[in-house]
PDB file of N, CA, C and O in Angstrom:
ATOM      1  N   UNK A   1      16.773   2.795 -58.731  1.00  0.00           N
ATOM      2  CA  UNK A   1      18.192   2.523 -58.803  1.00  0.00           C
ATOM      3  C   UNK A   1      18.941   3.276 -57.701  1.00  0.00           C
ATOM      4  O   UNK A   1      19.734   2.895 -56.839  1.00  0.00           O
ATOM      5  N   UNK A   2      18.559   4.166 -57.935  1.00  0.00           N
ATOM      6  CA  UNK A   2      19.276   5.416 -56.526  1.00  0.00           C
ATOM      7  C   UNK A   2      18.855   4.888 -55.241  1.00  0.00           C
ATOM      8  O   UNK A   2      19.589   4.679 -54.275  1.00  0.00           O
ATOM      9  N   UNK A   3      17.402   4.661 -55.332  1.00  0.00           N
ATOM     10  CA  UNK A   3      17.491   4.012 -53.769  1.00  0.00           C
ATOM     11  C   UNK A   3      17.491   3.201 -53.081  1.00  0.00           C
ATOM     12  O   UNK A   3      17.070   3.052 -51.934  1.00  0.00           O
ATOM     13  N   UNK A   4      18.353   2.156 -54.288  1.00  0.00           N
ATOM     14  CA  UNK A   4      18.588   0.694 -53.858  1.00  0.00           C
ATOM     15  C   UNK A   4      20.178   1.409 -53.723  1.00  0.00           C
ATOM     16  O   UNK A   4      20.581   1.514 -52.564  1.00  0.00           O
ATOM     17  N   UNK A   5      20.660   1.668 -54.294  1.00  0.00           N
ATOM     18  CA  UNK A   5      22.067   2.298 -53.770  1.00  0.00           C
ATOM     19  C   UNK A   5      22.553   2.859 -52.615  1.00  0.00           C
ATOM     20  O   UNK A   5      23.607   2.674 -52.006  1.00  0.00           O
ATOM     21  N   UNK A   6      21.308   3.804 -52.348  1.00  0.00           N
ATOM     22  CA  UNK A   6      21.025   4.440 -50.742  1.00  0.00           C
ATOM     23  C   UNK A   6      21.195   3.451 -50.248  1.00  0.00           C
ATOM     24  O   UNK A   6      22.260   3.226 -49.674  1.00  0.00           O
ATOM     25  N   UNK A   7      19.973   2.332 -50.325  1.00  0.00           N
ATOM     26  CA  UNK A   7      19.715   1.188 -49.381  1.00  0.00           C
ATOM     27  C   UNK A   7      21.315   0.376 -48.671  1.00  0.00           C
ATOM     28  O   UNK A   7      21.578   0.219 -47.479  1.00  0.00           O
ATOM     29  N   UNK A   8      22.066   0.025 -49.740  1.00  0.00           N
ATOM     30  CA  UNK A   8      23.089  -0.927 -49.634  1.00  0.00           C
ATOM     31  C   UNK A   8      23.999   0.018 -48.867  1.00  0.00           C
ATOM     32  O   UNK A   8      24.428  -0.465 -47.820  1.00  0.00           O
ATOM     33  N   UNK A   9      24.492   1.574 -49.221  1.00  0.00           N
ATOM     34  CA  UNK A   9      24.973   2.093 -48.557  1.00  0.00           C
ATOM     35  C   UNK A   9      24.756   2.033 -46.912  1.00  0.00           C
ATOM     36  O   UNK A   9      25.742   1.826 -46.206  1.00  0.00           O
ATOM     37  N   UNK A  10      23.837   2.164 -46.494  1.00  0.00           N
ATOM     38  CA  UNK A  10      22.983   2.205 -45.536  1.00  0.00           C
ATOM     39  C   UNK A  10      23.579   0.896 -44.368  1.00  0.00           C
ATOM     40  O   UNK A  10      24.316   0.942 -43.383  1.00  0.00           O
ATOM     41  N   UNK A  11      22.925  -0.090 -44.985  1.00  0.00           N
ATOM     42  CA  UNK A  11      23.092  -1.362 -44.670  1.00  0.00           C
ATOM     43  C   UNK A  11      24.619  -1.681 -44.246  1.00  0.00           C
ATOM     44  O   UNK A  11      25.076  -2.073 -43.172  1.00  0.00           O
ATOM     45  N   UNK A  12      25.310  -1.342 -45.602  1.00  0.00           N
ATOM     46  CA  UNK A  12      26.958  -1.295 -45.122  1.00  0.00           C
ATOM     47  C   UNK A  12      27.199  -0.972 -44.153  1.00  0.00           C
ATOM     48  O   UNK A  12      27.671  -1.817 -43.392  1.00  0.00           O
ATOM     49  N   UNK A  13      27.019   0.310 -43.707  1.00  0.00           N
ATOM     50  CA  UNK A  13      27.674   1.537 -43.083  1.00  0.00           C
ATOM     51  C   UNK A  13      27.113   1.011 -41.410  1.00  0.00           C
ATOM     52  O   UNK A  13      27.601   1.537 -40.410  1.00  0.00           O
ATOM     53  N   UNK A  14      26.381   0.265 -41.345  1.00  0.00           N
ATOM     54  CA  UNK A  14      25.341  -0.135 -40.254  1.00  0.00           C
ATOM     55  C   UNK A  14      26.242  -1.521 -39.976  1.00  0.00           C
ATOM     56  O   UNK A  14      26.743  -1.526 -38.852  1.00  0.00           O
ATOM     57  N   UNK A  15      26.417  -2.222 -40.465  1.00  0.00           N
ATOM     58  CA  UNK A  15      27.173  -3.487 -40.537  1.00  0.00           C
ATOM     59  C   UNK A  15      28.700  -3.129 -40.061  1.00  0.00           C
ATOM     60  O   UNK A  15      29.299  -3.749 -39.182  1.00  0.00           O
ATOM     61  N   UNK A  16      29.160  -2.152 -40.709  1.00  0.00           N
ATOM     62  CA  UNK A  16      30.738  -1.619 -40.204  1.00  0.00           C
ATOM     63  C   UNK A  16      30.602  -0.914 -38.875  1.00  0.00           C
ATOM     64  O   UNK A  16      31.365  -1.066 -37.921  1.00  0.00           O
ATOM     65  N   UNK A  17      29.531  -0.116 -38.921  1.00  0.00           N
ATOM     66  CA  UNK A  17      29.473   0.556 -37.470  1.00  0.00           C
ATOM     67  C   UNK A  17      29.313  -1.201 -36.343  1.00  0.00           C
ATOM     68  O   UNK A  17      30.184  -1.559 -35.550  1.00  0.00           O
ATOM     69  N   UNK A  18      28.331  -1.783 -36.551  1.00  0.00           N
ATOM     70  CA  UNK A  18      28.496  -3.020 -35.702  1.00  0.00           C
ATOM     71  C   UNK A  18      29.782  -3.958 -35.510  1.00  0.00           C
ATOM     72  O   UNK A  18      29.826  -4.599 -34.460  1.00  0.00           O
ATOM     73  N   UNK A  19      30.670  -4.076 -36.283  1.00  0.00           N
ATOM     74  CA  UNK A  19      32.370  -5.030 -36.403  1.00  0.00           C
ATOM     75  C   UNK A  19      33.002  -4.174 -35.760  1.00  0.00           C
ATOM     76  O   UNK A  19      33.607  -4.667 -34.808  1.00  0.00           O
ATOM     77  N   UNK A  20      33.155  -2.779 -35.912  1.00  0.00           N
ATOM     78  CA  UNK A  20      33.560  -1.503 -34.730  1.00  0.00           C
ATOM     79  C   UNK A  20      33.295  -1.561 -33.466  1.00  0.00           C
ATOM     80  O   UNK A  20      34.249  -2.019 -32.836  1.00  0.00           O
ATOM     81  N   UNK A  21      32.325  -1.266 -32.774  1.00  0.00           N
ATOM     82  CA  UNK A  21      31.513  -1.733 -31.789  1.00  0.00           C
ATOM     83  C   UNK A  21      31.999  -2.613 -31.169  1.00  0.00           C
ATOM     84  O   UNK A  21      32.473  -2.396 -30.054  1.00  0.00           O
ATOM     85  N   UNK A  22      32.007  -3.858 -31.745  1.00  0.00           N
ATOM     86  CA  UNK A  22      32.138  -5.150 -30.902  1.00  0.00           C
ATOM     87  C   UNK A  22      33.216  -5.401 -30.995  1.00  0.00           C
ATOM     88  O   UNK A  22      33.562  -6.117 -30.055  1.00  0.00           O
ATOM     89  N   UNK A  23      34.715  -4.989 -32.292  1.00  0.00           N
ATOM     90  CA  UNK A  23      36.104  -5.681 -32.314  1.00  0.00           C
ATOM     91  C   UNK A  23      36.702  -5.329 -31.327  1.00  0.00           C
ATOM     92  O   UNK A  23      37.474  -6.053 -30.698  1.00  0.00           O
ATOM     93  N   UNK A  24      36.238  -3.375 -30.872  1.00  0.00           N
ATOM     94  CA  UNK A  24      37.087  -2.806 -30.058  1.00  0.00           C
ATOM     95  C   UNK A  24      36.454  -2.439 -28.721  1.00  0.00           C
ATOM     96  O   UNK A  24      36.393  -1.363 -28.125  1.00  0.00           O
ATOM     97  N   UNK A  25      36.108  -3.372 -28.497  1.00  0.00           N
ATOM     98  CA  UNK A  25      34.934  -3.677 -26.859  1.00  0.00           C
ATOM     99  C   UNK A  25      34.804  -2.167 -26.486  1.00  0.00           C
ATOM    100  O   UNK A  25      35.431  -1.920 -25.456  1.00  0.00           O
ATOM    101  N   UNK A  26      34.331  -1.361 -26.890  1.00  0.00           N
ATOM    102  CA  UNK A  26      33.974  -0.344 -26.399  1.00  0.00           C
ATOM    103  C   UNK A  26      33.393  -0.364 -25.227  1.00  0.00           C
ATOM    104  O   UNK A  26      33.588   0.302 -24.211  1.00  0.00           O
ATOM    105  N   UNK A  27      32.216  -1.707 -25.632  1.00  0.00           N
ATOM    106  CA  UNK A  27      31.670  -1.798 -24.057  1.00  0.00           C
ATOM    107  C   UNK A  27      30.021  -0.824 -24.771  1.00  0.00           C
ATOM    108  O   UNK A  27      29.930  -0.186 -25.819  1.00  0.00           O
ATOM    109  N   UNK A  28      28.744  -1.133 -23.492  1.00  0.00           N
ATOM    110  CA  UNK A  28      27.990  -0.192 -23.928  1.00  0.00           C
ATOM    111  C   UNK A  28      27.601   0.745 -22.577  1.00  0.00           C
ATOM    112  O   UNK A  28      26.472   0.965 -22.136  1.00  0.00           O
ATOM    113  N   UNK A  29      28.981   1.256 -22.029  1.00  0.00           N
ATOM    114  CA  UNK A  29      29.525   2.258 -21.611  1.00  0.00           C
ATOM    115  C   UNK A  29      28.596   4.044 -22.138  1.00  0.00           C
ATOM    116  O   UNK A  29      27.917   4.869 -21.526  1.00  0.00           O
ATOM    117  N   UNK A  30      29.201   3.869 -23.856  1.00  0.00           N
ATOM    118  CA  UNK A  30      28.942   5.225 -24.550  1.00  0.00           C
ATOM    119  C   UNK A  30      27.279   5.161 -24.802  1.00  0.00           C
ATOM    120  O   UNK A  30      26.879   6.172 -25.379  1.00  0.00           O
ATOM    121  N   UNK A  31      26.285   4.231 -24.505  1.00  0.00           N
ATOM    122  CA  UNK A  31      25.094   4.173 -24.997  1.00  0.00           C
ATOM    123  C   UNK A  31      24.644   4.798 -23.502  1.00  0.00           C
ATOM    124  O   UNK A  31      23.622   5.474 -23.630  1.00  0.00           O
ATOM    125  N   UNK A  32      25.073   4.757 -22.299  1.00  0.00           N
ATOM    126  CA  UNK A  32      24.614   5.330 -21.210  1.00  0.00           C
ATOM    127  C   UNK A  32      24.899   6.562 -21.351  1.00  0.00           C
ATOM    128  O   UNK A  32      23.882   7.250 -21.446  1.00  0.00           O
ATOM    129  N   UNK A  33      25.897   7.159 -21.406  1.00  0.00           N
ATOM    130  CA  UNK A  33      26.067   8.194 -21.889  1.00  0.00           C
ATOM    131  C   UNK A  33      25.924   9.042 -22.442  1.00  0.00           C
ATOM    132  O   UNK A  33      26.059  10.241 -22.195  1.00  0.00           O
ATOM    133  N   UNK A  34      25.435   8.151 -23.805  1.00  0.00           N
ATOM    134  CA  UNK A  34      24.744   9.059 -24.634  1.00  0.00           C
ATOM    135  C   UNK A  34      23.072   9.178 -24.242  1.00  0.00           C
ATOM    136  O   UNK A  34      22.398  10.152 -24.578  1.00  0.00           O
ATOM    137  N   UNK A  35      22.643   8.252 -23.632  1.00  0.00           N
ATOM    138  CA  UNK A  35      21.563   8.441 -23.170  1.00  0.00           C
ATOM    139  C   UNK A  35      21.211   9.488 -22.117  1.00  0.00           C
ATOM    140  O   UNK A  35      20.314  10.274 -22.423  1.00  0.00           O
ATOM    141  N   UNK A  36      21.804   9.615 -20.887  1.00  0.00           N
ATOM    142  CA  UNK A  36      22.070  10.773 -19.760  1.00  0.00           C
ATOM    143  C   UNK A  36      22.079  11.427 -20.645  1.00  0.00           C
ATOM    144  O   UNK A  36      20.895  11.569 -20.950  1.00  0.00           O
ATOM    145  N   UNK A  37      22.860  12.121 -21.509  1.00  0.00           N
ATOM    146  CA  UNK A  37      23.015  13.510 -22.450  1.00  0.00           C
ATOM    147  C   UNK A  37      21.868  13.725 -23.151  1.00  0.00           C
ATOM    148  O   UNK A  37      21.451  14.880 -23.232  1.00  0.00           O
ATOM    149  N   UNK A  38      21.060  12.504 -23.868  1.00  0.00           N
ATOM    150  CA  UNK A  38      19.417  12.729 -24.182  1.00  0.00           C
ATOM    151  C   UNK A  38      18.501  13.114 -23.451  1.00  0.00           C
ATOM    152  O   UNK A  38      17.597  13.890 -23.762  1.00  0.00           O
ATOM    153  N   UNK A  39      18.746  12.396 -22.044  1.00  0.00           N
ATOM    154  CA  UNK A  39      17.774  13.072 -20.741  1.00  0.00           C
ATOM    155  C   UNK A  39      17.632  14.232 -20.672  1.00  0.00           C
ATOM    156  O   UNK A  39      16.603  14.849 -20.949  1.00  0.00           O
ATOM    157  N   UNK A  40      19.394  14.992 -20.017  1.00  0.00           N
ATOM    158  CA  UNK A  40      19.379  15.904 -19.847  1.00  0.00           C
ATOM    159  C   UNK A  40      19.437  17.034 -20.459  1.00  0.00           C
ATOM    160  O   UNK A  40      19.503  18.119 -19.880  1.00  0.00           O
ATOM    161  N   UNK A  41      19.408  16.815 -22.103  1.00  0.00           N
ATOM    162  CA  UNK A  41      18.728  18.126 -23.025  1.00  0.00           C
ATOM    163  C   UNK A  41      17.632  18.237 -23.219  1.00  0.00           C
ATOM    164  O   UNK A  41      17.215  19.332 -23.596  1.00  0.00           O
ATOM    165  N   UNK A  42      16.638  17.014 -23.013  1.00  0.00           N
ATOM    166  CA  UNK A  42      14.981  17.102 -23.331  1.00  0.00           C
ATOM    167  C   UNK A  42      14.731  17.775 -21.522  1.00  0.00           C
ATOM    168  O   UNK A  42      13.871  18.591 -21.189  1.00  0.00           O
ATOM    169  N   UNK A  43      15.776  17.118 -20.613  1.00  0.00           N
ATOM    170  CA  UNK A  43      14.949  18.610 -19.118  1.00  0.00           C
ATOM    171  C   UNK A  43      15.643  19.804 -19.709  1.00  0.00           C
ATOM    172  O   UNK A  43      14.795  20.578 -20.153  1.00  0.00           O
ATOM    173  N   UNK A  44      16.818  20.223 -19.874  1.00  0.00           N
ATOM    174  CA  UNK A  44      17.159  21.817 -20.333  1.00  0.00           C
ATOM    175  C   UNK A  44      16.035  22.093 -20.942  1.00  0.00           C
ATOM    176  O   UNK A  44      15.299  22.913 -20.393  1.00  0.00           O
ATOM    177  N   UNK A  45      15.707  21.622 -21.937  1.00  0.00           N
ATOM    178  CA  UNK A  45      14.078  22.472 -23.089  1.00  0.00           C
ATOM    179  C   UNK A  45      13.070  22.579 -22.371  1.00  0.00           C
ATOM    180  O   UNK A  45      12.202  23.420 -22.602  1.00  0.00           O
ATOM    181  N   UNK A  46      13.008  21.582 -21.190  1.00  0.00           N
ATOM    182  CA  UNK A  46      11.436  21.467 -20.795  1.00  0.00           C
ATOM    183  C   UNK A  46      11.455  22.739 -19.787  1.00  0.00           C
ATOM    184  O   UNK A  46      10.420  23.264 -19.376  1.00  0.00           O
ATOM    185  N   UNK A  47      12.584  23.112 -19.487  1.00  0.00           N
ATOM    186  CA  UNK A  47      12.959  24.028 -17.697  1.00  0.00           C
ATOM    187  C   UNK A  47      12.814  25.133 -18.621  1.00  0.00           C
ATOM    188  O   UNK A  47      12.092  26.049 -18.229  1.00  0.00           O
ATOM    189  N   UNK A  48      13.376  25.248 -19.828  1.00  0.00           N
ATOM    190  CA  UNK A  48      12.711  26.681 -20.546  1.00  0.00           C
ATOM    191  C   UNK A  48      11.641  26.951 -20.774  1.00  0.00           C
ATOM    192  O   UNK A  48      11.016  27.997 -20.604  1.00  0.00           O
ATOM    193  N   UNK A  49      11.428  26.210 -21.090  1.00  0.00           N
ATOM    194  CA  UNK A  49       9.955  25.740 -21.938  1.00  0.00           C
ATOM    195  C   UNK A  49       8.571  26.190 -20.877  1.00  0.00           C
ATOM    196  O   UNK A  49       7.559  26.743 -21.306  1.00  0.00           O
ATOM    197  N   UNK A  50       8.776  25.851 -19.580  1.00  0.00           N
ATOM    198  CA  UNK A  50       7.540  25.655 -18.416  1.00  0.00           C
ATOM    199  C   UNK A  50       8.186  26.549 -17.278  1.00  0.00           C
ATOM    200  O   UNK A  50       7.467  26.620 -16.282  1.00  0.00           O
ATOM    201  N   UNK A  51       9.501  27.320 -17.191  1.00  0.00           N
ATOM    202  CA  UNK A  51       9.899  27.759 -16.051  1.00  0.00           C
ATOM    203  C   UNK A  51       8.991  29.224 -16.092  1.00  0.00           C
ATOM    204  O   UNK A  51       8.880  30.010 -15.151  1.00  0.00           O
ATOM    205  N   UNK A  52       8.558  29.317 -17.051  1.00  0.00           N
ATOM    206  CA  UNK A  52       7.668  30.954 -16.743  1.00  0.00           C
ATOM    207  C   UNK A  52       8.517  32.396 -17.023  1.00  0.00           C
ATOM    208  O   UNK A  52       8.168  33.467 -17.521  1.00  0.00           O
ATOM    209  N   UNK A  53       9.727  31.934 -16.493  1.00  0.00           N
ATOM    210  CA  UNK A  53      10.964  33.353 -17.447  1.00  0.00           C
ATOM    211  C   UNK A  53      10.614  33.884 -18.171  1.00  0.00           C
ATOM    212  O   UNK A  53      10.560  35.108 -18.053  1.00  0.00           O
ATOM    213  N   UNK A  54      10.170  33.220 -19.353  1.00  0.00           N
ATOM    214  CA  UNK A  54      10.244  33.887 -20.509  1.00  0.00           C
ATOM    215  C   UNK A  54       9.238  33.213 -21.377  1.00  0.00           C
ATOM    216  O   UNK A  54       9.438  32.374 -22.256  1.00  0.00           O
ATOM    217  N   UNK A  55       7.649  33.957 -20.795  1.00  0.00           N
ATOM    218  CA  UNK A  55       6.816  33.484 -21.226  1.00  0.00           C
ATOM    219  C   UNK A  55       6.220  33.522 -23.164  1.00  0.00           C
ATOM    220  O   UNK A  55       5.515  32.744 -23.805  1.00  0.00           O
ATOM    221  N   UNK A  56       6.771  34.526 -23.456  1.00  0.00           N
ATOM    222  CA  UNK A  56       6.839  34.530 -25.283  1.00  0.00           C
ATOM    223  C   UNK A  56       7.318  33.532 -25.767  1.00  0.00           C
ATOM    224  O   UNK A  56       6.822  33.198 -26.843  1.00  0.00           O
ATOM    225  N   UNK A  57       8.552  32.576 -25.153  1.00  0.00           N
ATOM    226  CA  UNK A  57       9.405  31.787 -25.727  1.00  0.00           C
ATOM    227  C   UNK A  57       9.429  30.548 -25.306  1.00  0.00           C
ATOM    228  O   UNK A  57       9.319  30.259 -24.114  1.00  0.00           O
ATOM    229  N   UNK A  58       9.622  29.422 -26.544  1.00  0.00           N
ATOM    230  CA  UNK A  58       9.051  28.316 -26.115  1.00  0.00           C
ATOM    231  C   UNK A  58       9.935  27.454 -27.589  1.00  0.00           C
ATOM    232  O   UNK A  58       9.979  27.787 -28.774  1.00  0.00           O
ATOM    233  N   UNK A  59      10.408  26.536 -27.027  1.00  0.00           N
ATOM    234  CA  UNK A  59      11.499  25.968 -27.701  1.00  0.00           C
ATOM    235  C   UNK A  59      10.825  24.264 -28.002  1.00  0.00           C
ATOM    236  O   UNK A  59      10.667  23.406 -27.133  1.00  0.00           O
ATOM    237  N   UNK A  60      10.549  24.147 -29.307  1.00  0.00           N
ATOM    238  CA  UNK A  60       9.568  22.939 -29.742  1.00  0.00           C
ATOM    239  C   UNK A  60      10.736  22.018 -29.533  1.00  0.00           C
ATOM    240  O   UNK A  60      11.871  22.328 -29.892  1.00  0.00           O
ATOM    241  N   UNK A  61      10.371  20.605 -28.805  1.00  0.00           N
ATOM    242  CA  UNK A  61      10.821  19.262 -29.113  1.00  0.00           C
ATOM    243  C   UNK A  61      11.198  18.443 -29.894  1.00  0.00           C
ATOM    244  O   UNK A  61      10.904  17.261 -29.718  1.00  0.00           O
ATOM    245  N   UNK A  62      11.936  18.841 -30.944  1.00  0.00           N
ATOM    246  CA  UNK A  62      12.201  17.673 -31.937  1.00  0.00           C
ATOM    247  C   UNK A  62      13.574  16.860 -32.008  1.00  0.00           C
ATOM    248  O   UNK A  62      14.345  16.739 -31.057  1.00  0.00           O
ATOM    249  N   UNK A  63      13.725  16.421 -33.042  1.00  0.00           N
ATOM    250  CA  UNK A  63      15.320  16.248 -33.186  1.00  0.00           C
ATOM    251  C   UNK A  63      16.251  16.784 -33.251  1.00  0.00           C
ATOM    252  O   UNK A  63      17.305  16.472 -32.697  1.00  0.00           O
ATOM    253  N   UNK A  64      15.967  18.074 -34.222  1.00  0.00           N
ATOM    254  CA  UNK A  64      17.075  19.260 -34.199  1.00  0.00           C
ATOM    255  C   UNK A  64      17.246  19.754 -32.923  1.00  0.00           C
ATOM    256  O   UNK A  64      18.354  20.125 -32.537  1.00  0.00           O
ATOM    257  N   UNK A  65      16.382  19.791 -32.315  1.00  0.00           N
ATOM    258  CA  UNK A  65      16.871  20.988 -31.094  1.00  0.00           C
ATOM    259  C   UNK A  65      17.324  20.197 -30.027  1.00  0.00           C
ATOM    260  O   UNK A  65      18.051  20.692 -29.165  1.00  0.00           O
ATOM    261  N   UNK A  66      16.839  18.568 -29.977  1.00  0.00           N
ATOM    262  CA  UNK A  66      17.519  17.811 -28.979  1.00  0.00           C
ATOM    263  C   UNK A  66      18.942  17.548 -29.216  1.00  0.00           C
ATOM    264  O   UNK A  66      19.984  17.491 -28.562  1.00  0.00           O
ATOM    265  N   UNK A  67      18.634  17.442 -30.160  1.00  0.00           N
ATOM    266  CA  UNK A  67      20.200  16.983 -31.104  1.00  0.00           C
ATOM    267  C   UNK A  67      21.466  17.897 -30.508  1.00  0.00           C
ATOM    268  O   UNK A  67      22.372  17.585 -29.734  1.00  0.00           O
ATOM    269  N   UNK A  68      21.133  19.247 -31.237  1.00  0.00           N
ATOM    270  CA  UNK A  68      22.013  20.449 -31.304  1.00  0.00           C
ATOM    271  C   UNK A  68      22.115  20.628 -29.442  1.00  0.00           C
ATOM    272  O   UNK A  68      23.215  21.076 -29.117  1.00  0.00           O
ATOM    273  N   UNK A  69      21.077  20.328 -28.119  1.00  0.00           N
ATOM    274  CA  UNK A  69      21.725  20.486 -27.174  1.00  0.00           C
ATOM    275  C   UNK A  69      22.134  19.430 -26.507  1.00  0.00           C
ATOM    276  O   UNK A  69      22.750  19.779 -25.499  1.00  0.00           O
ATOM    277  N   UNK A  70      22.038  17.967 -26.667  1.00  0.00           N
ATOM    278  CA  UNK A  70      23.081  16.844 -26.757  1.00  0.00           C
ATOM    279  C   UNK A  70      24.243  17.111 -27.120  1.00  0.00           C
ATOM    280  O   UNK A  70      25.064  17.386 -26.245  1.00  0.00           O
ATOM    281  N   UNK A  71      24.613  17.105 -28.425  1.00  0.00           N
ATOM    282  CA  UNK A  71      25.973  17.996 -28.491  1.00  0.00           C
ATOM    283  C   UNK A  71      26.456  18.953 -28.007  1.00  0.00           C
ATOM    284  O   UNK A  71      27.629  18.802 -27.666  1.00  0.00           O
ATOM    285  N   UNK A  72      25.813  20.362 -27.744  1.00  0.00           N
ATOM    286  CA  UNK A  72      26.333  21.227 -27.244  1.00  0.00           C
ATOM    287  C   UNK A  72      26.305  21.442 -25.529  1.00  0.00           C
ATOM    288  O   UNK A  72      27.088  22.266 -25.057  1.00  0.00           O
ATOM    289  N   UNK A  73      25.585  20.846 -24.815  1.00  0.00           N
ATOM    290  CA  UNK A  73      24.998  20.804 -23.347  1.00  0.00           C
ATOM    291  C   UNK A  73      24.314  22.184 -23.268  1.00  0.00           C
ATOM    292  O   UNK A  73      23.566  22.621 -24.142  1.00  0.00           O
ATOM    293  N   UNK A  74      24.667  22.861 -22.064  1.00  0.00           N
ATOM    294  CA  UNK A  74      24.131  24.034 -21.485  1.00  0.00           C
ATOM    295  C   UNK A  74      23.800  25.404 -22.731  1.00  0.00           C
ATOM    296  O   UNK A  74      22.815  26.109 -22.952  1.00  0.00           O
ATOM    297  N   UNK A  75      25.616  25.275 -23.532  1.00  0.00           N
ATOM    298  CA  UNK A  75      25.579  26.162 -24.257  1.00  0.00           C
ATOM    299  C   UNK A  75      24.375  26.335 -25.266  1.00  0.00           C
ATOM    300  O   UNK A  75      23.876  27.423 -25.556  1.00  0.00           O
ATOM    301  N   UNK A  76      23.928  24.948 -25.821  1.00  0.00           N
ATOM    302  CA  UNK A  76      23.229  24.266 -26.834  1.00  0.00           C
ATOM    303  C   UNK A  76      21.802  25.196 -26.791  1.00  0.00           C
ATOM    304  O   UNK A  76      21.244  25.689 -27.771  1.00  0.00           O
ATOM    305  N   UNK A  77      21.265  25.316 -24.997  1.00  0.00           N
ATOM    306  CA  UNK A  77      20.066  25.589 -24.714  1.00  0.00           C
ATOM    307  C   UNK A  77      19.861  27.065 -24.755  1.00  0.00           C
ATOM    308  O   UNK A  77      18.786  27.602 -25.023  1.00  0.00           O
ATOM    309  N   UNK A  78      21.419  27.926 -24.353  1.00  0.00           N
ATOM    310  CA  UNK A  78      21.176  29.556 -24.471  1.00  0.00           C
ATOM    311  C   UNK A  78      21.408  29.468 -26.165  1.00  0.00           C
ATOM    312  O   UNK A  78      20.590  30.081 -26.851  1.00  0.00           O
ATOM    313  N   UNK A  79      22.376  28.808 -26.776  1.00  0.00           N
ATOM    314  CA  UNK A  79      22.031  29.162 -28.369  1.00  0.00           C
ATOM    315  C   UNK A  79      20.563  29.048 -28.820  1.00  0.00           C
ATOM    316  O   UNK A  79      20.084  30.118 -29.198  1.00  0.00           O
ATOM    317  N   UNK A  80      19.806  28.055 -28.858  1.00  0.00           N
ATOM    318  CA  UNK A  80      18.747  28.167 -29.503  1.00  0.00           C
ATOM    319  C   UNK A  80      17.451  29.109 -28.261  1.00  0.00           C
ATOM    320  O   UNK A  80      16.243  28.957 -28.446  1.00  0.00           O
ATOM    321  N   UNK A  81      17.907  29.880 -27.260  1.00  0.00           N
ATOM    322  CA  UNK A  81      17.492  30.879 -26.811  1.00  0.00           C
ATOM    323  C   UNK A  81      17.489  31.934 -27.210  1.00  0.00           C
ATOM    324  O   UNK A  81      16.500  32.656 -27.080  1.00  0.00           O
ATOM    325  N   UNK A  82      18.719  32.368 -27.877  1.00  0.00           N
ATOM    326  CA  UNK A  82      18.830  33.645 -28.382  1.00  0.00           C
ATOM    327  C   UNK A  82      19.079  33.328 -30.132  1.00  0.00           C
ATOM    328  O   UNK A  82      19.615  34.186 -30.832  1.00  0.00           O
ATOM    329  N   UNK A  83      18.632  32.042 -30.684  1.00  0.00           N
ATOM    330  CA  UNK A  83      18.446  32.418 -32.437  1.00  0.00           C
ATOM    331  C   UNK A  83      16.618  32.261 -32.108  1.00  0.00           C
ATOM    332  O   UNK A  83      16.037  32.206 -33.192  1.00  0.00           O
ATOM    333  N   UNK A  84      15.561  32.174 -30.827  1.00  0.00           N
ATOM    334  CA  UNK A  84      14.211  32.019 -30.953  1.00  0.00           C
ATOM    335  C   UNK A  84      14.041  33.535 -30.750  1.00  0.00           C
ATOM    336  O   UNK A  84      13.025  34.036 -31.231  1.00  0.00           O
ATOM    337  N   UNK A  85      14.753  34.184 -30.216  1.00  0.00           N
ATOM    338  CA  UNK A  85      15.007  35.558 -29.688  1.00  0.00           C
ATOM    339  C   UNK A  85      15.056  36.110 -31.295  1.00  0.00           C
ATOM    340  O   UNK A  85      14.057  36.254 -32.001  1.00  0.00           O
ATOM    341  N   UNK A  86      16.031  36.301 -31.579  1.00  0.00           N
ATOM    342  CA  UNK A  86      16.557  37.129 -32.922  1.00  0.00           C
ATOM    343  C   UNK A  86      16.353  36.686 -34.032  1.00  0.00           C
ATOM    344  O   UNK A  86      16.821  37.220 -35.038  1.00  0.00           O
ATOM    345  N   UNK A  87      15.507  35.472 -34.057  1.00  0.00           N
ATOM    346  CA  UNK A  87      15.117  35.481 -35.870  1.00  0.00           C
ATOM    347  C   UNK A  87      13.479  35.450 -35.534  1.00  0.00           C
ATOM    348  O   UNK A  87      12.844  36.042 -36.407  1.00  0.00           O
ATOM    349  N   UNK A  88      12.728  34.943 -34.561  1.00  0.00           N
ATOM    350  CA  UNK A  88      11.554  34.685 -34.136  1.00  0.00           C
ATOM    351  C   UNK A  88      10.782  35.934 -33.617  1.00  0.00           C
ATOM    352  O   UNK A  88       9.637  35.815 -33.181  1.00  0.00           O
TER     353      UNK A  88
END
């Protein structure tokens, strides 16, 4: 029952995001964009990751951490530098 509820939610919310999209021609402008910003946080991780600096430390690939430096850019990459630092 719950996750036919999920489901429809889901579906909705996917359907409204698409009538959005297309009523107010955004254009797919923001999908380049958001893509460049995916590029260039998976090279920020990798330039930490392989530059040799800071050979103890090594910042895994996933969603969270692409995520958090997509959103954040540069800053994104010294934050999860110094919480691998101080909780790790």
């Amino acid at each position: 029952m719950l996750r036919t509820i999920a489901m429809g939610v889901l579906v909705g919310s996917a359907i409204l995001l698409t009538l959005i999209v297309f009523r107010k021609k955004l254009g797919w402008a923001w999908l380049s964009l958001f893509g460049t910003h995916l590029i260039l946080a998976a090279l920020g991780i990798y330039i930490v990751n392989f530059s040799g600096l800071l050979t103890e430390i090594y910042i895994p690939l996933n969603p969270a951490t692409i995520g958090a430096v997509t959103v954040l850019g540069l800053p994104g990459v010294i934050m999860l530098l110094g919480l691998k630092i101080t909780l790790f």
